[in-house]
Each structure stands twice: as structure tokens, then as C-alpha cells.
C-alpha positions as CSV (number, residue, x, y, z in Angstrom):
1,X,42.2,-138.8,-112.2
2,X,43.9,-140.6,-109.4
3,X,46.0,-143.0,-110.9
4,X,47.8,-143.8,-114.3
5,X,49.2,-147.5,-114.6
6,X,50.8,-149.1,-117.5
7,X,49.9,-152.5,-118.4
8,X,52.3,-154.9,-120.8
9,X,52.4,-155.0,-123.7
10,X,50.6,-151.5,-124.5
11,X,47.2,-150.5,-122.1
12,X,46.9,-147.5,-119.7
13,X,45.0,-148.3,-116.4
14,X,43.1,-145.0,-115.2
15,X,41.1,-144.7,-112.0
16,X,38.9,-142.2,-111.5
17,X,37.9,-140.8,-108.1
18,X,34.6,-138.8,-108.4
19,X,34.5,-134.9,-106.9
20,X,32.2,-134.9,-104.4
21,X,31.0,-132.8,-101.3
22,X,33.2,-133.7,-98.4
23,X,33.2,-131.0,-96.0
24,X,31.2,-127.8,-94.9
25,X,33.4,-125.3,-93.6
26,X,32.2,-122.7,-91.9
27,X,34.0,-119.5,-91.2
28,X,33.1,-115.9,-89.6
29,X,32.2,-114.9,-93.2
30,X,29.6,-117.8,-94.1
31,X,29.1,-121.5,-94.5
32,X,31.2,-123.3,-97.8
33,X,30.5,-127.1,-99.3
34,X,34.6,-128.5,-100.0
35,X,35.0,-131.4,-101.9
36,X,36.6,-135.0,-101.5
37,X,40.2,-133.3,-103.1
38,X,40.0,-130.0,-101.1
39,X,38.2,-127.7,-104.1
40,X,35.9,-125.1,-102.9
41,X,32.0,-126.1,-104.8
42,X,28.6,-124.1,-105.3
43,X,26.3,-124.1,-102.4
44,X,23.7,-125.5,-104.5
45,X,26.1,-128.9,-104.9
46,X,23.7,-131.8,-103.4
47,X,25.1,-132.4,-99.6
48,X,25.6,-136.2,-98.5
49,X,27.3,-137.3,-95.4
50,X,29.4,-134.1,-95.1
51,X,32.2,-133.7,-92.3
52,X,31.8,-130.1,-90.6
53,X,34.5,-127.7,-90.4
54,X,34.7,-124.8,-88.0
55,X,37.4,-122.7,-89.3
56,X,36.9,-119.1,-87.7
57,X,39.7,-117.1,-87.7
58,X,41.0,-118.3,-91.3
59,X,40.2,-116.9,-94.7
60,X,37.1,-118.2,-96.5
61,X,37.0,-120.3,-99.3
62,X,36.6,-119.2,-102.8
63,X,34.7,-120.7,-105.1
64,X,36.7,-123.0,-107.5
65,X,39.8,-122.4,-105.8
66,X,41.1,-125.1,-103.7
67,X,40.8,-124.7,-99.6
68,X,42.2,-127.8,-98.4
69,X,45.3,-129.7,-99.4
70,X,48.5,-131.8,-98.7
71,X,48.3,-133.0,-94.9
72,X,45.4,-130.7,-93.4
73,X,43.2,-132.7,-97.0
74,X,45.1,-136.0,-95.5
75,X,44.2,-135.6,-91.8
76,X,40.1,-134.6,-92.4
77,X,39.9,-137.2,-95.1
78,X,41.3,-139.7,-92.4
79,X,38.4,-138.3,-89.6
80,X,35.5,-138.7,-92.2
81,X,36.4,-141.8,-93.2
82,X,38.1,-144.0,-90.2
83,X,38.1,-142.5,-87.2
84,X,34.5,-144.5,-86.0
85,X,35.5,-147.8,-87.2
86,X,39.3,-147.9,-85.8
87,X,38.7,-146.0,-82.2
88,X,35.3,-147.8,-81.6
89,X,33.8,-144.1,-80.7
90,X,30.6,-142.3,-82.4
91,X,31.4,-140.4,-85.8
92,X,32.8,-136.9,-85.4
93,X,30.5,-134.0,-85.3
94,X,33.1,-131.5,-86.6
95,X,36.6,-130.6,-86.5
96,X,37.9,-127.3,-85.2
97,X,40.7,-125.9,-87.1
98,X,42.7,-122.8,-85.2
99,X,44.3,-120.1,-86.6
100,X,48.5,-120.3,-86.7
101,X,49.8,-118.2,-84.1
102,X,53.3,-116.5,-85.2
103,X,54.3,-114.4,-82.2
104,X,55.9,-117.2,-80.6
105,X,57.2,-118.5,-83.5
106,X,58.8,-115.6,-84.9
107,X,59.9,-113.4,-81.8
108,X,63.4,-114.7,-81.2
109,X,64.0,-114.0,-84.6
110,X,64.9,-110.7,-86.1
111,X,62.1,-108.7,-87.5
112,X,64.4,-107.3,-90.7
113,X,65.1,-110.8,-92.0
114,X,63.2,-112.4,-94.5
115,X,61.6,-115.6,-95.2
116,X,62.3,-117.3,-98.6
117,X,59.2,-119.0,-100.4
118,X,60.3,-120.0,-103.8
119,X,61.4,-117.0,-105.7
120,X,59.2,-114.8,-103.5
121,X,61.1,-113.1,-100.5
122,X,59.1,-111.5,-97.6
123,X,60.2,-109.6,-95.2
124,X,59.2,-111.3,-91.3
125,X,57.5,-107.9,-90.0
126,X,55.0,-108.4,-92.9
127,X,54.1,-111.6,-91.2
128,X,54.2,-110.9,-87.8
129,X,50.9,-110.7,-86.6
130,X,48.6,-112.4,-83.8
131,X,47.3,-114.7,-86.2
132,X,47.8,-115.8,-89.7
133,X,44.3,-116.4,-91.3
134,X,46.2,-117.7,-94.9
135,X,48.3,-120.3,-93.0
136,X,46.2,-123.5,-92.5
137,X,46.9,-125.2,-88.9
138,X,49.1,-128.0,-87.8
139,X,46.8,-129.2,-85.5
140,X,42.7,-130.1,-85.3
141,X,41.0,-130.5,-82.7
142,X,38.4,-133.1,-83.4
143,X,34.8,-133.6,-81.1
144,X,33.5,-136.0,-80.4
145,X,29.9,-136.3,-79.6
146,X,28.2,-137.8,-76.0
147,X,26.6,-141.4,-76.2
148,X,26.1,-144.2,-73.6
149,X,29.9,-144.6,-72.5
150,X,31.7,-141.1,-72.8
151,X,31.1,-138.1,-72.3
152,X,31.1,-135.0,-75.1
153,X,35.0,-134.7,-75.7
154,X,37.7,-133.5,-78.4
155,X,40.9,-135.5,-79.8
156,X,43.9,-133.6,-80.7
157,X,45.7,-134.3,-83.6
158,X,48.9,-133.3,-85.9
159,X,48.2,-132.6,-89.4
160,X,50.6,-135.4,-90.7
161,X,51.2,-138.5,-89.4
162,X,49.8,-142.4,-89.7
163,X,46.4,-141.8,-88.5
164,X,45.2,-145.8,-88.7
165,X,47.8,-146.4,-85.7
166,X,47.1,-143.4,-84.1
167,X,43.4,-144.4,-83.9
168,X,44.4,-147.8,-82.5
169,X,46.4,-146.0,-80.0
170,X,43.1,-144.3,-79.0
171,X,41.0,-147.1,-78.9
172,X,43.4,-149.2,-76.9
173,X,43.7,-146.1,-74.2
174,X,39.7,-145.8,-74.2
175,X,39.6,-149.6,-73.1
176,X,41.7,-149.4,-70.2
177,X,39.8,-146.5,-69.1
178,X,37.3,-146.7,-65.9
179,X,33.8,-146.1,-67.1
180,X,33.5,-143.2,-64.8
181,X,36.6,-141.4,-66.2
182,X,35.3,-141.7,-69.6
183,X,32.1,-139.9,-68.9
184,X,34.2,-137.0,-67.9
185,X,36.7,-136.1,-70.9
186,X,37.6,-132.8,-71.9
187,X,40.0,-133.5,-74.1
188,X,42.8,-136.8,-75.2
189,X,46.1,-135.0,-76.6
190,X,47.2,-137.4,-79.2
191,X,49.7,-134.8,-80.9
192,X,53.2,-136.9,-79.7
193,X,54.5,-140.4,-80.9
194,X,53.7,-142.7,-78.6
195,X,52.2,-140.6,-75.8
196,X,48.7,-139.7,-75.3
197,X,47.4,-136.9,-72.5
198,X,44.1,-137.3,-70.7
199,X,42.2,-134.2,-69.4
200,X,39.3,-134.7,-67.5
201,X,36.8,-132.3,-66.7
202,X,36.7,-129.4,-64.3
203,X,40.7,-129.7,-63.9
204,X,43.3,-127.2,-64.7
205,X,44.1,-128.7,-68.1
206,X,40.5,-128.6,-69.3
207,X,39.7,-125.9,-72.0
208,X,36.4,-124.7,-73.0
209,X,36.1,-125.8,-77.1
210,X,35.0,-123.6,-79.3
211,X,32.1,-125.3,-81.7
212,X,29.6,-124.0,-83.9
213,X,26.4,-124.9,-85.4
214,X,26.5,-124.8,-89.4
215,X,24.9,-121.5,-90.6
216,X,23.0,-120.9,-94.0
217,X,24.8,-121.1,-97.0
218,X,26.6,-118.5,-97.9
219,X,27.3,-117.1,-101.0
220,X,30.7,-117.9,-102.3
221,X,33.8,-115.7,-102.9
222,X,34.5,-115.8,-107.2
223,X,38.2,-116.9,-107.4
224,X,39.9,-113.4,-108.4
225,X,41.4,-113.6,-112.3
């Protein structure tokens, strides 16, 4: 159900959204069909039109336990379904999603305090590691694939944000590029309000990107009772 509306004098308004394969994510550990609202589904769920998902370095998804919410959901949800039509650039291939790196984060803070979640404390030196693979990332990294007028590139993006003007931003900067620039992106940094970084190829900036071909299904992790 994704929305209840009352209606005067005395009637209910309900829309229904249908569950329906969204996303393949695809970790170290296997391959995993997520739905439309972030839920993890049987491998045998028909697939149609499906975003992929490299997520190595995170935990896997567990079968009828949800993998995806709040503004990581929002952000992927916003890829699928309007990246093309507002930037003017080919559908997505995939999205990369990296691991949260703490040692910055935490290392000017003192490893005997604690963090507060709820009514749960934790010590910090139980979560200072390299990586976090139970904290999903701020950040994607979205590719996009090679056709007549660019060149195989990936977008940056924060997990929250108003991703319809963000994707005007980025078609307005494609325009006022010069045809030969655009066939050598390596990446567009889209991450700050109102700014936007161009890297080309073979310059400092540019970072190899870390994609992946979807594997074979793999059978899912049962939700622990």
C-alpha cells in the first residue's frame, strides 16, 4: 500500500503500488533480484527491465529481508526511472555502490567512546574497521554506457538530494560541452550543490571504475529467525 486518503463524507482511497523486480545486485557472494521497495526476492522472480547493482564489499542480501531503503531506495529508484529522459544520455548499465570507509571518519575521535543508536550503545573500536560492509554508501557512482556522442563514463551522486534538478544540471553541462571532450569522460562529479567536476581521461583525476558483469543466480541467504 502506498497511500491512504480519506474522501468526504465516509470513503478510503488506497493505492496500490505492485512489488516487482527492480534491481540485481550482485555482490562477492552471488547475484540477488531486489524489488521496486528495497525487499530482497527468489531468484526464480520473472526479471524485466532490471537496474544492476555492483555492490562488492557490502553484505548480501537475504531473502525476504529488505536490502535497500530510505535515500540509497530513493537515489536508484530515481536512476532507473529518469535519469535517460532528463540528462538526454543512454540508460544506465549499473550503478556501483562502495563500501563506507570509517578510518577517516572515526580517527580523531576517541576509540573508548561510544556511539548511541536508539537504546543500543556500541563502543567505537567495535566499528572501526577499513570498511563497514552493514553500512550502505552515501554516494553511487553511476555508468554510463558509450554511444555516438560520449564516451563510456560514470556520474557521481549523493544518496539524497533532488535528483530531477540535478539531472538538468547534467544535461545543461553535457550541452555546453565540445564534442571532443565528451568522447573522453572519465567521470562528472555531481556530489555538491551547484557545482559539477569534469574529469577527462588519462588525467590525474581519472580513476579506473570498478564494474562487473552479472553472475548466475545465486542462491539466497534465508532471513535468520
Amino acid at each position: 500500500v502506498d497511500e491512504v486518503k480519506k474522501r468526504w463524507p465516509h470513503s478510503l482511497t488506497v493505492q496500490v503500488v505492485p512489488r516487482d523486480p527492480a534491481f540485481t545486485v550482485t555482490t562477492h557472494e552471488g547475484t540477488w533480484l531486489v524489488s521496486n521497495d528495497g525487499l530482497t526476492l527468489p531468484n526464480t522472480t520473472q526479471q524485466t527491465n532490471t537496474l544492476l547493482i555492483t555492490a562488492h564489499g557490502l553484505r548480501a542480501p537475504e531473502l525476504g529481508r529488505m536490502y535497500l531503503s530510505g535515500n540509497l531506495l530513493a537515489t536508484l529508484t530515481a536512476v532507473k526511472k529518469s535519469f535517460a529522459a532528463l540528462t538526454g544520455l543512454p540508460s544506465p548499465t549499473q550503478v556501483v555502490l562502495k563500501p563506507v570507509v570509517l578510518d577517516a571518519r572515526l580517527s580523531s575521535m576517541d576509540s573508548g567512546a561510544s556511539v548511541a543508536s536508539g537504546s543500543i550503545v556500541t563502543p567505537l573500536a567495535d566499528l572501526v574497521t577499513s570498511t563497514a560492509s552493514d553500512l550502505m554508501p552515501e554516494e553511487v557512482q553511476v555508468v554510463v554506457p558509450a554511444s555516438a556522442s560520449v564516451s563510456t563514463f560514470y556520474v557521481l551522486l549523493q544518496t539524497a538530494g533532488a535528483f530531477d534538478e540535478v539531472f538538468r544540471q547534467l544535461q545543461v553541462l553535457i550541452s555546453k560541452q565540445a564534442p571532443e571532450r565528451l568522447q573522453h569522460l572519465a567521470y562528472i562529479d555531481m556530489r555538491f550543490s551547484g557545482k559539477a567536476f569534469i574529469c577527462l581521461q588519462n588525467t590525474p583525476c581519472a580513476k579506473p571504475l570498478e564494474v562487473a558483469a552479472p553472475q548466475a543466480p545465486a542462491v539466497p541467504v534465508p532471513a535468520q529467525k
